[in-house]
PDB file of the backbone (N, CA, C, O) and the ligand in Angstrom, with CONECT records:
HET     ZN  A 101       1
ATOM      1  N   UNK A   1      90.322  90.289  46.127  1.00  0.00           N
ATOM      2  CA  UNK A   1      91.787  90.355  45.986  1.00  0.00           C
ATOM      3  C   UNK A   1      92.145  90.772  44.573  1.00  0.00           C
ATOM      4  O   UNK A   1      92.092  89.952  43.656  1.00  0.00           O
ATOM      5  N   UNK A   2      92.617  92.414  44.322  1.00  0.00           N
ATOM      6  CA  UNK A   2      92.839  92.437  43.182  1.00  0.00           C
ATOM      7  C   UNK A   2      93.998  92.640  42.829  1.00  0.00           C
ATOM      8  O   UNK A   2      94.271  93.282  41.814  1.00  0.00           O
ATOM      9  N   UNK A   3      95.257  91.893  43.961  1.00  0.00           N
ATOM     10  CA  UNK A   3      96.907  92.452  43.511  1.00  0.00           C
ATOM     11  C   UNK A   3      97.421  93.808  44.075  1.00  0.00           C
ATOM     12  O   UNK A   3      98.589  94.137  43.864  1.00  0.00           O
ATOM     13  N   UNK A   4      96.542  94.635  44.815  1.00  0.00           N
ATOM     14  CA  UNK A   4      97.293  96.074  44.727  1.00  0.00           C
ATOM     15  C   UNK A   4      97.211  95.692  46.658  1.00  0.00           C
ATOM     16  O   UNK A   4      96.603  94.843  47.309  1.00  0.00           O
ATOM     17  N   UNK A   5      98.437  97.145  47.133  1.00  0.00           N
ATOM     18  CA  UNK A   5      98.329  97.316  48.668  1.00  0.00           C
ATOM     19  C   UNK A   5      97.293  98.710  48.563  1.00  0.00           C
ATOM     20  O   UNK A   5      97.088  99.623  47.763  1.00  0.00           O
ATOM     21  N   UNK A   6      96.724  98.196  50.067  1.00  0.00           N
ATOM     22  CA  UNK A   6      96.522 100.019  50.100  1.00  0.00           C
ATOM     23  C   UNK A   6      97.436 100.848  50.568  1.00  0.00           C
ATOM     24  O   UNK A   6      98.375 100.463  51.264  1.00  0.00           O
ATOM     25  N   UNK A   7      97.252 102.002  50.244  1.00  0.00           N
ATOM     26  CA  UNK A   7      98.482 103.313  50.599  1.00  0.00           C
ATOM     27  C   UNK A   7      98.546 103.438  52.070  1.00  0.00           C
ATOM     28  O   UNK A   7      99.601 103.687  52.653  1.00  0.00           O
ATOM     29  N   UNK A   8      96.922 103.190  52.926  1.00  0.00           N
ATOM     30  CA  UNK A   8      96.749 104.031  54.267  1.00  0.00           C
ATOM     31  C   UNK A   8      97.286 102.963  55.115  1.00  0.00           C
ATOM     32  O   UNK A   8      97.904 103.303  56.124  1.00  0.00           O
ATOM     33  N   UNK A   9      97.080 101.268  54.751  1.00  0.00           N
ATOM     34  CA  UNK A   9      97.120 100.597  56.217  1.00  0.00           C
ATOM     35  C   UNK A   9      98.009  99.366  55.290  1.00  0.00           C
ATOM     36  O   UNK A   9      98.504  98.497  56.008  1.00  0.00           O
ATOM     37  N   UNK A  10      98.187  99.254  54.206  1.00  0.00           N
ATOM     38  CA  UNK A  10      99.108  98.349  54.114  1.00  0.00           C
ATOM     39  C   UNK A  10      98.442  96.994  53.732  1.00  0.00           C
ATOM     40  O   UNK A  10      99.161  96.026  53.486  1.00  0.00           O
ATOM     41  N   UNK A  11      96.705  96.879  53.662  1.00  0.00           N
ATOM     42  CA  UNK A  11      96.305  95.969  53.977  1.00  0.00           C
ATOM     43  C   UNK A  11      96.368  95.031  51.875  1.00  0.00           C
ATOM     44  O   UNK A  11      96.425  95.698  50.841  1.00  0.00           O
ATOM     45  N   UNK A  12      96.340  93.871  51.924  1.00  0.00           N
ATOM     46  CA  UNK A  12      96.321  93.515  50.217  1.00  0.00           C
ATOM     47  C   UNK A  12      95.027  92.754  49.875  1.00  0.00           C
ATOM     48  O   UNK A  12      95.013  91.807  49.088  1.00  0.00           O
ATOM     49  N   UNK A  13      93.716  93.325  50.645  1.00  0.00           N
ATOM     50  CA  UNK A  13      92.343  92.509  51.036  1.00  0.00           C
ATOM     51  C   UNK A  13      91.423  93.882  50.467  1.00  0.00           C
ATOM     52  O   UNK A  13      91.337  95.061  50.811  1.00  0.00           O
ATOM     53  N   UNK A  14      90.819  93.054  49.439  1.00  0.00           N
ATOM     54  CA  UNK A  14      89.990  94.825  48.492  1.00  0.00           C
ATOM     55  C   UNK A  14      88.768  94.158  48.171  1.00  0.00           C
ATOM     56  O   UNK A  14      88.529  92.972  48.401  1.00  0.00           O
ATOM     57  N   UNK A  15      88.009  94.984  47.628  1.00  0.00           N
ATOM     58  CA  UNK A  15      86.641  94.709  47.392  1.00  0.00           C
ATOM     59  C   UNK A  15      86.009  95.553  46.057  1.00  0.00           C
ATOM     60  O   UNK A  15      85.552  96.695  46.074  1.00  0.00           O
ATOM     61  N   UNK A  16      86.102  94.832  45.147  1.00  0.00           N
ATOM     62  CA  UNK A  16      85.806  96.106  44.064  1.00  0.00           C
ATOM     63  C   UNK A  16      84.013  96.135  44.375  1.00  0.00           C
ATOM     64  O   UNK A  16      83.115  95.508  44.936  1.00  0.00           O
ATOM     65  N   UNK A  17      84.279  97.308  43.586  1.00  0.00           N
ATOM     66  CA  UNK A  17      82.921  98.071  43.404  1.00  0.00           C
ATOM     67  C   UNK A  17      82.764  98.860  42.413  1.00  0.00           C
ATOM     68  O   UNK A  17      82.786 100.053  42.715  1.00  0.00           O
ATOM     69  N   UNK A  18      82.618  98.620  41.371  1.00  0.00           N
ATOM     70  CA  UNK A  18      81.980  99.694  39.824  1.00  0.00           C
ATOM     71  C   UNK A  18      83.567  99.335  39.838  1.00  0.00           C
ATOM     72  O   UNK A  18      84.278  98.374  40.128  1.00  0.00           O
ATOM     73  N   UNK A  19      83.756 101.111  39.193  1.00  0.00           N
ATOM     74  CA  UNK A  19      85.669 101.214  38.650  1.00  0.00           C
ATOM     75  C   UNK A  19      86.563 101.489  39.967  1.00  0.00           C
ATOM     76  O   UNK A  19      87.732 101.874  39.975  1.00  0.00           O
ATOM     77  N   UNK A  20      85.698 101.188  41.135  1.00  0.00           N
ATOM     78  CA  UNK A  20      86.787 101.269  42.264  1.00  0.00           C
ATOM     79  C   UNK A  20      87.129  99.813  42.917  1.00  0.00           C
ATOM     80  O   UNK A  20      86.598  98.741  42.629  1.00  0.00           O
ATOM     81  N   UNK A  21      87.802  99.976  43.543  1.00  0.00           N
ATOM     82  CA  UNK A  21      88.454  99.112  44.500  1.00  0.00           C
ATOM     83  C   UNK A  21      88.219  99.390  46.472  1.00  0.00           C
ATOM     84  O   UNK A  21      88.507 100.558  46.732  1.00  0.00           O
ATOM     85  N   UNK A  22      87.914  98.819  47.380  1.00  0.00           N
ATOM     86  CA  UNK A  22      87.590  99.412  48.360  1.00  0.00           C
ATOM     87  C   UNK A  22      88.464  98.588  49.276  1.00  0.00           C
ATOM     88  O   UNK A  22      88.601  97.386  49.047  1.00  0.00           O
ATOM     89  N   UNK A  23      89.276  99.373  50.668  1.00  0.00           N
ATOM     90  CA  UNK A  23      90.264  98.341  51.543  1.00  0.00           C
ATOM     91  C   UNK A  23      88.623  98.102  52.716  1.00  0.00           C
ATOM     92  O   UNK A  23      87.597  98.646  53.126  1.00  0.00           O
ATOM     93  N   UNK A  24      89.482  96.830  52.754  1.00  0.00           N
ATOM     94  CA  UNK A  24      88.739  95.670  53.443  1.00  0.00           C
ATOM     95  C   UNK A  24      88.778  95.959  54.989  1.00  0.00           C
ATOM     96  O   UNK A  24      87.995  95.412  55.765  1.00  0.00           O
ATOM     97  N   UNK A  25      89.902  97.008  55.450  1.00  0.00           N
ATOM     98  CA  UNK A  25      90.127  97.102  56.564  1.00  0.00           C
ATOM     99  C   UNK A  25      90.628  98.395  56.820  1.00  0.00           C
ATOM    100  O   UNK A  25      91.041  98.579  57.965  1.00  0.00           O
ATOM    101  N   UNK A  26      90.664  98.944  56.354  1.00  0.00           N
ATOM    102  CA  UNK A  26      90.135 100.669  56.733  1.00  0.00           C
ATOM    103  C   UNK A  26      89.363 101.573  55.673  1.00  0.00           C
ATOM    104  O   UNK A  26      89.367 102.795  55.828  1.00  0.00           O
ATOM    105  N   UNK A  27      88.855 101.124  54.850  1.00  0.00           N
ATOM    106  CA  UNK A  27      87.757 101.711  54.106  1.00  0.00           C
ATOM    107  C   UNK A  27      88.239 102.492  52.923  1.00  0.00           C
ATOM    108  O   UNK A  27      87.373 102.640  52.061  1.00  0.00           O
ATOM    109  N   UNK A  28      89.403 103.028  52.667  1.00  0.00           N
ATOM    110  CA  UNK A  28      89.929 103.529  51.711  1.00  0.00           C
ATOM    111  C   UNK A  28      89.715 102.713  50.451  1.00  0.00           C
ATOM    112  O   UNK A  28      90.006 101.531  50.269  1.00  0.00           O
ATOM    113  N   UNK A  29      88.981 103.831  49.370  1.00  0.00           N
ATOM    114  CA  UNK A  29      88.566 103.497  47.869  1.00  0.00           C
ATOM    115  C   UNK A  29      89.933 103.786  46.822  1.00  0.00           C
ATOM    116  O   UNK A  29      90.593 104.783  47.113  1.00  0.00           O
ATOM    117  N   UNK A  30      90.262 103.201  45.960  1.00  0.00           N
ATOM    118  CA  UNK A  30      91.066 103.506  45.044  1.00  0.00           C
ATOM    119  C   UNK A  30      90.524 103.294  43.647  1.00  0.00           C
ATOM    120  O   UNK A  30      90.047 102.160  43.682  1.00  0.00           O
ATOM    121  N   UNK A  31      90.347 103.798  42.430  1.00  0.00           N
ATOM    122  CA  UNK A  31      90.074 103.828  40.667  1.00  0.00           C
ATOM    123  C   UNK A  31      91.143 102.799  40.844  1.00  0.00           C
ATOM    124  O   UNK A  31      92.157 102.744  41.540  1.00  0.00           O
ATOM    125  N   UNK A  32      90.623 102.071  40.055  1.00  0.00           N
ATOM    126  CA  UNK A  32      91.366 100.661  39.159  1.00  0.00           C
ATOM    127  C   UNK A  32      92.129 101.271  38.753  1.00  0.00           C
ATOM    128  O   UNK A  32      93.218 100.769  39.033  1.00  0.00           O
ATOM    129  N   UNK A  33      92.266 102.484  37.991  1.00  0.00           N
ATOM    130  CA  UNK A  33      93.749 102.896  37.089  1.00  0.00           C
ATOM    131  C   UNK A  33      94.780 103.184  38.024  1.00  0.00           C
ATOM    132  O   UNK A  33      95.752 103.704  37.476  1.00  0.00           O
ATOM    133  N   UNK A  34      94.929 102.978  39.579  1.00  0.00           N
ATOM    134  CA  UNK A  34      95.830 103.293  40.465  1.00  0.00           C
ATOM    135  C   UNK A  34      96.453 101.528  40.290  1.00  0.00           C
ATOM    136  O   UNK A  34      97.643 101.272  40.470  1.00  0.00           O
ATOM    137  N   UNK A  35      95.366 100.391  39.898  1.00  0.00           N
ATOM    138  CA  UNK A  35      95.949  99.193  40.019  1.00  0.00           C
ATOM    139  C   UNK A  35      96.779  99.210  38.822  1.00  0.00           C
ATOM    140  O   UNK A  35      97.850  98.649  39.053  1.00  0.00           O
ATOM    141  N   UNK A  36      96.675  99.685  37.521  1.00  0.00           N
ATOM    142  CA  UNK A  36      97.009  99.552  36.124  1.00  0.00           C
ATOM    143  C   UNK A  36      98.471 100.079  36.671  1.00  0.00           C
ATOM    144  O   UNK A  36      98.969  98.973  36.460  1.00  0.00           O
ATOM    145  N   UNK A  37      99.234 100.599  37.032  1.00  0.00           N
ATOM    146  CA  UNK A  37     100.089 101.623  37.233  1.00  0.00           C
ATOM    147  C   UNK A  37     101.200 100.772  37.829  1.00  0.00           C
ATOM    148  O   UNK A  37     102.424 100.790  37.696  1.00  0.00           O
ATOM    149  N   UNK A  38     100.137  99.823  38.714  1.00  0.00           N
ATOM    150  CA  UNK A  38     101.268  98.824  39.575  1.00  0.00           C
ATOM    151  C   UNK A  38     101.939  97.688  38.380  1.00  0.00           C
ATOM    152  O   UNK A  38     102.869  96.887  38.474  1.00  0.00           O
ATOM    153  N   UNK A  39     101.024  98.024  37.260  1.00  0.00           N
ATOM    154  CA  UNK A  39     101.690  96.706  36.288  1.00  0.00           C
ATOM    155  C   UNK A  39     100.948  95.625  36.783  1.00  0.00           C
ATOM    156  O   UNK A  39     101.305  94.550  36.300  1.00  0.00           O
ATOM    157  N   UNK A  40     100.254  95.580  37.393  1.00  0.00           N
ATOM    158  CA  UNK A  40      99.196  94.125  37.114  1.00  0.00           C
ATOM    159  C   UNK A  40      97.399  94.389  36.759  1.00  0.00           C
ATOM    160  O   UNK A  40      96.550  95.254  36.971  1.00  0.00           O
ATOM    161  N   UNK A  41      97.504  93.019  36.082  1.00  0.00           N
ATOM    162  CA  UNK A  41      96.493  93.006  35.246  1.00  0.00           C
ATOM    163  C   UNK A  41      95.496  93.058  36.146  1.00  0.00           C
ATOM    164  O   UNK A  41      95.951  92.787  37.257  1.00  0.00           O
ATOM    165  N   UNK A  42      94.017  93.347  36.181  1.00  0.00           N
ATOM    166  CA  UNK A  42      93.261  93.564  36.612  1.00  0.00           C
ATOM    167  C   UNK A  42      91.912  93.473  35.445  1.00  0.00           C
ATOM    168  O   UNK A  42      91.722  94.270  34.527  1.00  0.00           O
ATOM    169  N   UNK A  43      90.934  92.074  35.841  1.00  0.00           N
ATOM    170  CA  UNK A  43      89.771  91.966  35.031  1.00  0.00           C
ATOM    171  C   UNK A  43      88.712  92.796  35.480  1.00  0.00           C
ATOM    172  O   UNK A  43      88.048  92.639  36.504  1.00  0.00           O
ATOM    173  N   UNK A  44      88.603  93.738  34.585  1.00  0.00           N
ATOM    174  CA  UNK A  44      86.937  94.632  34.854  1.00  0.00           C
ATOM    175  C   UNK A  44      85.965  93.821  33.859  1.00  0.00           C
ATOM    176  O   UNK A  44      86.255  93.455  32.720  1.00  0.00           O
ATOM    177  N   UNK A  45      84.845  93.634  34.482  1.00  0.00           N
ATOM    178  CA  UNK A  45      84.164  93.341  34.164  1.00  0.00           C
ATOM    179  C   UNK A  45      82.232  94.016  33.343  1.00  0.00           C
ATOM    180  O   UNK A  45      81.407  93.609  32.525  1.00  0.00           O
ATOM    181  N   UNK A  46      82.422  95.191  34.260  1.00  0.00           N
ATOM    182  CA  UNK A  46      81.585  95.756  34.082  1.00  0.00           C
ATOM    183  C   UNK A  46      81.407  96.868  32.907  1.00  0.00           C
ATOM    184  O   UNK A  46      82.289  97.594  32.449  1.00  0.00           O
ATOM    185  N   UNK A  47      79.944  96.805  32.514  1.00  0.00           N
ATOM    186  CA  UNK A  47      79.923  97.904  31.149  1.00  0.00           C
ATOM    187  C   UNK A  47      80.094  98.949  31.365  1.00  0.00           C
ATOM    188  O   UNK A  47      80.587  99.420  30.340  1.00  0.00           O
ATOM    189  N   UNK A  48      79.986  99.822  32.217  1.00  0.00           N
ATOM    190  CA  UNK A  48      80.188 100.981  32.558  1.00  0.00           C
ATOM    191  C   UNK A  48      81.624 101.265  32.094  1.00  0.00           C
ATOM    192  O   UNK A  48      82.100 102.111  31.337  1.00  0.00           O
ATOM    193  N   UNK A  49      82.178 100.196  32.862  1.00  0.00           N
ATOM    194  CA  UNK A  49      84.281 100.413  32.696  1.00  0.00           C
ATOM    195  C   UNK A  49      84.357 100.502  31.570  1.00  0.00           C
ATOM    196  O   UNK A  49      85.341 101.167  31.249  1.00  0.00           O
ATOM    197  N   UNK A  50      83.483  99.963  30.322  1.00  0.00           N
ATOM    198  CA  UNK A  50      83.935 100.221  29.307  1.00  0.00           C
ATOM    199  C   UNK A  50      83.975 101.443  28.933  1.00  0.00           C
ATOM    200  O   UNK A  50      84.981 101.885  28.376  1.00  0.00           O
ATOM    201  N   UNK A  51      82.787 102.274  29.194  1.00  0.00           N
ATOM    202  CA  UNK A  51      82.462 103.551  28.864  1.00  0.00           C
ATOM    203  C   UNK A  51      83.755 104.690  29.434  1.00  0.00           C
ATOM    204  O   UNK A  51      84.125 105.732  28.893  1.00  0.00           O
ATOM    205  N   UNK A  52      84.314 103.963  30.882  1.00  0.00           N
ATOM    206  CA  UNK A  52      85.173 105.081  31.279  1.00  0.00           C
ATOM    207  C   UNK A  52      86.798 104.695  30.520  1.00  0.00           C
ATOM    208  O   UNK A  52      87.818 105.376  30.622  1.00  0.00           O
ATOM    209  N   UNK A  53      86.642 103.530  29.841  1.00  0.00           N
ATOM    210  CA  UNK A  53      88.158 103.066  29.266  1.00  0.00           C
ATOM    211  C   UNK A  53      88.005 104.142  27.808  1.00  0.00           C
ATOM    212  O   UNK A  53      88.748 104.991  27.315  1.00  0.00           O
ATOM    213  N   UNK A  54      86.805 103.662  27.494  1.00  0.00           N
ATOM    214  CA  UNK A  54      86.611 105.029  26.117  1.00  0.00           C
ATOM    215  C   UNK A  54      87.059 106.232  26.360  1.00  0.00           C
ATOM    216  O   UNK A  54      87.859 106.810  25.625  1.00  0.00           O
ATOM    217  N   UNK A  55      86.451 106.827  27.689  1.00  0.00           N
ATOM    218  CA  UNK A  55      86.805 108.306  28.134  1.00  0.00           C
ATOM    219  C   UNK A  55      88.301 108.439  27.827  1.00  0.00           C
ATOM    220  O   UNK A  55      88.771 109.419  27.249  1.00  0.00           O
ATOM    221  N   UNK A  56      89.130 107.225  28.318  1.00  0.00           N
ATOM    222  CA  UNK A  56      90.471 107.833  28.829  1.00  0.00           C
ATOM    223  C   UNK A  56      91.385 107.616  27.544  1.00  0.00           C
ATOM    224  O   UNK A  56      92.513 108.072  27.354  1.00  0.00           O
ATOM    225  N   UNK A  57      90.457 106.635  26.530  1.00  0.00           N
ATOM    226  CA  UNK A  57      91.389 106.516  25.247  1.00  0.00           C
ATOM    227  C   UNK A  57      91.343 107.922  24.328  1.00  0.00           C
ATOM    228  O   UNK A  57      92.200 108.271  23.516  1.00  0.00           O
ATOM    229  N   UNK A  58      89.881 108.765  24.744  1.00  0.00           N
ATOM    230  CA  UNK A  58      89.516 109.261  23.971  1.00  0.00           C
ATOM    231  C   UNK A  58      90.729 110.982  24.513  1.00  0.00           C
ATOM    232  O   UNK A  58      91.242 111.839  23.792  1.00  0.00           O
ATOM    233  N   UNK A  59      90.751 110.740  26.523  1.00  0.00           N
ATOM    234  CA  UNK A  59      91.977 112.106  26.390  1.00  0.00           C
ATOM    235  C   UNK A  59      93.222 112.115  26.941  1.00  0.00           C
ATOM    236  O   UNK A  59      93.821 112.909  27.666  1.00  0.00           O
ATOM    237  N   UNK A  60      93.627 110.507  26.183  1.00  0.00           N
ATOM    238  CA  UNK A  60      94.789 109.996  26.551  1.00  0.00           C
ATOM    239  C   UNK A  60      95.228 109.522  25.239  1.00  0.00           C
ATOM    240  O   UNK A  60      95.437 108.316  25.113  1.00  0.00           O
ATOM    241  N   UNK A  61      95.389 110.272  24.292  1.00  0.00           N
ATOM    242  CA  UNK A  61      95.337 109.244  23.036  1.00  0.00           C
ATOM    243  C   UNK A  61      96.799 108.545  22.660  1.00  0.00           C
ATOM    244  O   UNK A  61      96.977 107.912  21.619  1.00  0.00           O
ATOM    245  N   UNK A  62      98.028 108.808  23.884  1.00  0.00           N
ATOM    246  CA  UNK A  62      99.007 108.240  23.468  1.00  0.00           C
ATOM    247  C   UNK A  62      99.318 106.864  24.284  1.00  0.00           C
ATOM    248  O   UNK A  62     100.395 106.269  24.265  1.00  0.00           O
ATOM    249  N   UNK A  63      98.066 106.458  25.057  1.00  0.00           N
ATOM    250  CA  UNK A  63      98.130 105.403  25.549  1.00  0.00           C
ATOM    251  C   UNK A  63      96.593 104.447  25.087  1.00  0.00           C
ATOM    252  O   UNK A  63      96.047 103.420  25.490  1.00  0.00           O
ATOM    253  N   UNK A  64      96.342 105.444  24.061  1.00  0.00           N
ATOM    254  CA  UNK A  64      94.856 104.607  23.688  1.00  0.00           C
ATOM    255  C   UNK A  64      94.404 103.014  22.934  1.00  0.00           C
ATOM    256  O   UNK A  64      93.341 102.479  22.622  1.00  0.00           O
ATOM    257  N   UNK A  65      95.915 102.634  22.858  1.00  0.00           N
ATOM    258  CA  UNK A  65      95.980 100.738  22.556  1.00  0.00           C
ATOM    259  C   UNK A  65      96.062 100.197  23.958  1.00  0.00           C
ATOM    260  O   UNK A  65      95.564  99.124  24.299  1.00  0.00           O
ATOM    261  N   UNK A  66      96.747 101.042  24.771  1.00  0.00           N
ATOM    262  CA  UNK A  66      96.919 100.183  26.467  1.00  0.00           C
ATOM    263  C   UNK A  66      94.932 100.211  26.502  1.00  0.00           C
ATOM    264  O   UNK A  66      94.376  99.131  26.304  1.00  0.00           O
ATOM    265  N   UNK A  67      94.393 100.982  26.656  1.00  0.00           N
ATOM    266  CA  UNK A  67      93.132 101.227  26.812  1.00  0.00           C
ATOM    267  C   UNK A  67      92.446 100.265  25.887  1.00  0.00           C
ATOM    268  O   UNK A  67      91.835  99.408  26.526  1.00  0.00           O
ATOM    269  N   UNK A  68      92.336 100.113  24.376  1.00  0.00           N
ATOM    270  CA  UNK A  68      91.606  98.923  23.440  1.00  0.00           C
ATOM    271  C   UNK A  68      91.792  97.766  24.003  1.00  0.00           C
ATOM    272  O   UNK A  68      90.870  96.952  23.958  1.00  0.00           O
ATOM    273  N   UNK A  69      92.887  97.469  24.587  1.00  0.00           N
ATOM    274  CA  UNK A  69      93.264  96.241  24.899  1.00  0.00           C
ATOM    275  C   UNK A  69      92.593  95.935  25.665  1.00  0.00           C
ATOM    276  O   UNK A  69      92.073  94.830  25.505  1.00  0.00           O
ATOM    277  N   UNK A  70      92.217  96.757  26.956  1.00  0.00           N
ATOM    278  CA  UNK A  70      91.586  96.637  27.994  1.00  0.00           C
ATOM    279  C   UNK A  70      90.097  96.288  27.826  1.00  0.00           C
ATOM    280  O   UNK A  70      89.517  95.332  28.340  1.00  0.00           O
ATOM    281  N   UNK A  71      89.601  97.190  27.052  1.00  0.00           N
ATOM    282  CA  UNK A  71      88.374  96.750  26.633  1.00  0.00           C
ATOM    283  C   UNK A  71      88.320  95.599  25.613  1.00  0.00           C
ATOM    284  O   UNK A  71      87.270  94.975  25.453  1.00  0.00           O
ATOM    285  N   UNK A  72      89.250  95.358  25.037  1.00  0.00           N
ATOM    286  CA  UNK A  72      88.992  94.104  24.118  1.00  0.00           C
ATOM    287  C   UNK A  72      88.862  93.123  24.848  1.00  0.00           C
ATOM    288  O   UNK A  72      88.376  92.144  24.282  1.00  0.00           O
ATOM    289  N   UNK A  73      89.204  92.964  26.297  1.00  0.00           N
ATOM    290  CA  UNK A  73      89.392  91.846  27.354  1.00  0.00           C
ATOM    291  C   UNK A  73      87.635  91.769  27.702  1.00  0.00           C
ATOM    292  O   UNK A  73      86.855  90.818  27.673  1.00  0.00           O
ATOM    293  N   UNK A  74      87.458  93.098  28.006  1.00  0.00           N
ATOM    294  CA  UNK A  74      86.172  92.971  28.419  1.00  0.00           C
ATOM    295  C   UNK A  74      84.961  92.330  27.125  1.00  0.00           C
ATOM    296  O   UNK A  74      84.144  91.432  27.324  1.00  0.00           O
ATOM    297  N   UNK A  75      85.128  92.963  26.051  1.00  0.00           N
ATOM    298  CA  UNK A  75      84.387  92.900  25.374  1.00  0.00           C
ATOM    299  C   UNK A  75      84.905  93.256  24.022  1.00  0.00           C
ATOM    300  O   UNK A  75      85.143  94.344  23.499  1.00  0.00           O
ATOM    301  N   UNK A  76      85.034  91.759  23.516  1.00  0.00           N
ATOM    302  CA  UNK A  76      86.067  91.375  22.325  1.00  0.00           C
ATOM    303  C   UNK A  76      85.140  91.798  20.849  1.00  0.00           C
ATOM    304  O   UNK A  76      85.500  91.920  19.678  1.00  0.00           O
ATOM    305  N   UNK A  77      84.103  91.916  21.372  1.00  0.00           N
ATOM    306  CA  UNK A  77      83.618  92.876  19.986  1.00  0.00           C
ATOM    307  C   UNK A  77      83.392  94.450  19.593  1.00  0.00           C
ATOM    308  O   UNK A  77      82.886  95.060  18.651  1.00  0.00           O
ATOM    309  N   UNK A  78      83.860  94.685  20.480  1.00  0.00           N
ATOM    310  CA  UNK A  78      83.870  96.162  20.942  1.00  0.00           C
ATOM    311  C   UNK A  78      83.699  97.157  19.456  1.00  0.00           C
ATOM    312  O   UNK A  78      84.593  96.760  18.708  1.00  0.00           O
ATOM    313  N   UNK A  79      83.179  97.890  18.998  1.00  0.00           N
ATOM    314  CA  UNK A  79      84.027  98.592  18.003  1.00  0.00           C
ATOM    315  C   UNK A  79      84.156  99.923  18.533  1.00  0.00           C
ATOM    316  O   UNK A  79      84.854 100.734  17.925  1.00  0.00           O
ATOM    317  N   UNK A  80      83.683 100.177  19.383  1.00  0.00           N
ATOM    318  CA  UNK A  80      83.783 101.893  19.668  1.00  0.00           C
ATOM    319  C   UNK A  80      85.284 102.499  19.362  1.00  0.00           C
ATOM    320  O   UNK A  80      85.651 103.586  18.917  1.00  0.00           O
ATOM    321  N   UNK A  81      85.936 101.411  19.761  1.00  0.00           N
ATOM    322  CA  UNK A  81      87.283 101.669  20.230  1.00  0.00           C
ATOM    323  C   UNK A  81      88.353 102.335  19.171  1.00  0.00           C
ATOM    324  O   UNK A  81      89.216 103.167  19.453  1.00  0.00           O
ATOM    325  N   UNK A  82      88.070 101.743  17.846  1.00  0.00           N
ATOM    326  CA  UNK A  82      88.276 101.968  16.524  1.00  0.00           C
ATOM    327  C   UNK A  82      88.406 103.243  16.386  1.00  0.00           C
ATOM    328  O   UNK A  82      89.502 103.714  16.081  1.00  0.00           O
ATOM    329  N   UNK A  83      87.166 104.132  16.614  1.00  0.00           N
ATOM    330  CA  UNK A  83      86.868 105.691  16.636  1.00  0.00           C
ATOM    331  C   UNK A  83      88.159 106.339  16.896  1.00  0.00           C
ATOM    332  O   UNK A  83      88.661 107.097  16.065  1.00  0.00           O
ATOM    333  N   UNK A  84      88.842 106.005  18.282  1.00  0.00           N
ATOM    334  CA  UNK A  84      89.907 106.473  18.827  1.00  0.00           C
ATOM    335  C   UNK A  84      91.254 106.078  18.652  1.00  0.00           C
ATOM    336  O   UNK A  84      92.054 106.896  19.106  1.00  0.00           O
ATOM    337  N   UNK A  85      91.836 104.888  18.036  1.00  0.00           N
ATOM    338  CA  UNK A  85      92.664 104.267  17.485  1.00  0.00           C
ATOM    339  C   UNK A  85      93.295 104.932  16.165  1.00  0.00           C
ATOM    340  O   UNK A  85      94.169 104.340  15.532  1.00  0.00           O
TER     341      UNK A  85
HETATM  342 ZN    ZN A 101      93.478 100.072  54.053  1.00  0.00          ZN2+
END
């Protein structure tokens, strides 16, 4: 349960997986950044996400504190993040 609907069936029953999200009841995958959008928070946990939160600070740079933040959640020692800040 990560807060978001799905688009196809309406259902609010998900299953993450890496940086996706998967419906529980008709199979449709969604990127976590479709959850960010809805305005709720959403804990990633995984290192990888960090690597793709870098990507997006790095060609998004006018949202690249929404992005530090994100990774500071994950991983409060982060410094990569700095680079792009
Ligand atoms: Zn669905």
């Amino acid at each position: 349960m990560v807060g978001i609907k799905c688009k196809s069936c309406g259902a609010e029953d998900f299953t993450k997986s890496g940086g996706q999200v998967i419906c529980n009841y008709c199979g449709s995958t969604y990127i976590l950044e479709d959850n960010e959008r809805t305005g709720k928070e959403t804990t990633i946990s995984l290192s990888s996400d960090i690597d793709i939160l870098l990507d997006k600070m790095r060609m998004d740079p006018d949202n690249a504190k929404r992005y530090a933040n994100l990774i500071l959640d994950i991983d409060p020692s982060n410094k990569e993040i700095y680079k792009y800040l």
